[in-house]
N, C-alpha and C positions, 0 to 999 in steps of 0.2 A: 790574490794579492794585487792590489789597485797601485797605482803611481805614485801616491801619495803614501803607502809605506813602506817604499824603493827609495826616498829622497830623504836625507839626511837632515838635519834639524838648524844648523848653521848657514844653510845658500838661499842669499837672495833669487828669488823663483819668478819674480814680477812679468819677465816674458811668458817664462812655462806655463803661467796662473792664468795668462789672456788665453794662453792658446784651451787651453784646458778648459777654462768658462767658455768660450766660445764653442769649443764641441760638447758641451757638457746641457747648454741652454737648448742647442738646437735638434736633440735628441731624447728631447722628455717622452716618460712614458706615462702616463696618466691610470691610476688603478680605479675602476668604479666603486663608488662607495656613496652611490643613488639612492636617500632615503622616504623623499617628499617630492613637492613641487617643483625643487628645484634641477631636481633628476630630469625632469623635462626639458628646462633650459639647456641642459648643458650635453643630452643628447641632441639637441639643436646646434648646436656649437659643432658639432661633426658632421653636419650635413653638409651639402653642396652649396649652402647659401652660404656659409661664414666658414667654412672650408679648414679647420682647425688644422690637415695634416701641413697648410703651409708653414706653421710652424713647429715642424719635425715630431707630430702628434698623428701618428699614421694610423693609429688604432688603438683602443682606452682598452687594458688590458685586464683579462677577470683574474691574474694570477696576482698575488702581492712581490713573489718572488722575481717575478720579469716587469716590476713599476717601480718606480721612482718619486712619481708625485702623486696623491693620494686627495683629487677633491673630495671631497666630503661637501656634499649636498643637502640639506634639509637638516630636521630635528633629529636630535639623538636620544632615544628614551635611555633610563639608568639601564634596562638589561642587553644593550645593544652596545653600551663602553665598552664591555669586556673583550666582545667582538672587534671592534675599534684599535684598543689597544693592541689587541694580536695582530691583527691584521696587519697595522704599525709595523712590529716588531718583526712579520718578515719579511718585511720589504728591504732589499739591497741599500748599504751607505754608497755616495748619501742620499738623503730620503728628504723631499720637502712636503706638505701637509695645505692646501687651500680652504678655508673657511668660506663655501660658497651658501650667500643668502643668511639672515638676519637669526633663522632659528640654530644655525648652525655657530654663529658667532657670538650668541649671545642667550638663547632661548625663545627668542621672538615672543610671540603672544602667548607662549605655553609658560608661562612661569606657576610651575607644577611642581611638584613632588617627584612627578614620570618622567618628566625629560633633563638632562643634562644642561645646566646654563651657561651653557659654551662650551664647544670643543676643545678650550684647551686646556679644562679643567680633566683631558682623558689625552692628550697627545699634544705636545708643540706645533704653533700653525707658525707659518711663514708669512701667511698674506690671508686680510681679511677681506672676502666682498657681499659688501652689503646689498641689500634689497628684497622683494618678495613678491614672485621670486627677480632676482637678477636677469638683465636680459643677458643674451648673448655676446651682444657688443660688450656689454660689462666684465661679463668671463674671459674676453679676445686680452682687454688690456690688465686684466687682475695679470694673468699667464704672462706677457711682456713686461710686466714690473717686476715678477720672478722671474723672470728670464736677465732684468737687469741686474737683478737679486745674486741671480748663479754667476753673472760675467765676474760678478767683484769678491766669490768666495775664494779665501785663500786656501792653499795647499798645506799639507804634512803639518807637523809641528802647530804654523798658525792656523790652521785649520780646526784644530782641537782645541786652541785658547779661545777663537772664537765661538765656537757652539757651546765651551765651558761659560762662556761671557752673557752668550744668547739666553740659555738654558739660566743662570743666577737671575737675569733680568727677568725673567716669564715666573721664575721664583718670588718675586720680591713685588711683584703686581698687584696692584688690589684686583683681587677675585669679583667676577663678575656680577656676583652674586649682591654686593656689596654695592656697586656701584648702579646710582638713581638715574632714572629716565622717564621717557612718558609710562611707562606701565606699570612701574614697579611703584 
C-alpha cells in the first residue's frame, strides 16, 4: 500500500505532492523494451559519455515488476503488442510509458499490415521522442520533461481524476492511423 492510498480524499496535499514528485522523478527505473535501432541509442544513453545514472537511472531493469518507466524503442510488430501490453500490466503504479524514435510513435516507414502504428494504439505513452533513430542527447531531455511530468503528478483522489482525464483524452484522439503525413 503506497502513500497515496493512506491519504484521505479531502486534504490539500500541495507540499506532500512536491516532496513526492521530487523523490518520485529522481528514482526512475527504466524497464528494457529494445526492439530496433533505436535500442542502440538508448543503450548509449547509459554509457559513460551521457552517464544516464545521474539522473537516478542506475540500471535499465530486465524485470517489469521492479520498472517504473518502460522506453519502448523501435517498431512494434502486431504479434509483439501482446507482449507489450503484459509487460505494461506488471509493472508497479505508477507506471510511465516513452515512445522512443518515430517507428515507435507512429510506425515510421513500415506502414504495414505487420507493425503496430503507434504504441499507443497498445499502452498509454507519456512522452513522445522523435527521430530515427533519436540521438542520445534527445533521450537525456525526453527523461527530464517526464521528470517534469512526475514533479507536477498529483496524489490520492487527484491523482485518479487525472489519469481518468489523461486516459478519456488518448480516448477521444484521432488514431494514428488516420492522421496524414509524408508517408501515408
Amino acid at each position: 500500500m503506497g502513500l497515496e492510498e493512506q491519504l484521505p480524499g479531502g486534504i490539500l496535499l500541495s507540499t506532500v505532492e512536491k516532496v513526492v514528485g521530487y523523490i518520485r522523478k529522481g528514482s526512475l527505473w527504466p524497464a528494457t523494451f529494445g526492439l530496433a535501432c533505436c535500442a542502440i541509442e538508448m543503450m548509449a544513453t547509459a554509457g559513460p559519455r551521457f552517464d544516464i545514472s545521474r539522473f537516478g537511472m542506475e540500471r535499465f531493469s530486465a524485470t517489469p515488476r521492479q520498472a517504473d518507466l518502460m522506453i519502448v524503442a523501435g517498431r512494434v510488430s502486431q504479434k509483439m503488442a501482446p507482449v507489450l501490453r503484459q509487460i505494461y500490466d506488471q509493472m508497479a503504479e505508477p507506471k510511465w510509458v516513452l515512445a522512443m524514435g518515430v517507428c515507435a510513435s507512429s510506425g515510421g516507414m513500415f506502414n504495414n499490415y505487420a507493425i503496430v502504428q503507434g504504441v499507443d494504439h497498445v499502452v498509454p505513452v507519456d512522452i513522445y521522442l522523435p527521430g530515427c533513430p533519436p540521438r542520445p542527447e534527445m533521450l537525456l531531455h525526453a527523461i527530464l520533461k517526464l521528470h517534469d511530468k512526475i514533479q507536477e503528478m498529483p496524489l490520492g483522489v487527484h491523482r485518479e481524476e487525472a489519469v481518468r482525464a489523461a486516459e478519456e483524452a488518448a480516448l477521444s484522439a484521432t488514431p494514428t492511423v488516420e492522421l496524414k503525413g509524408l508517408l501515408r
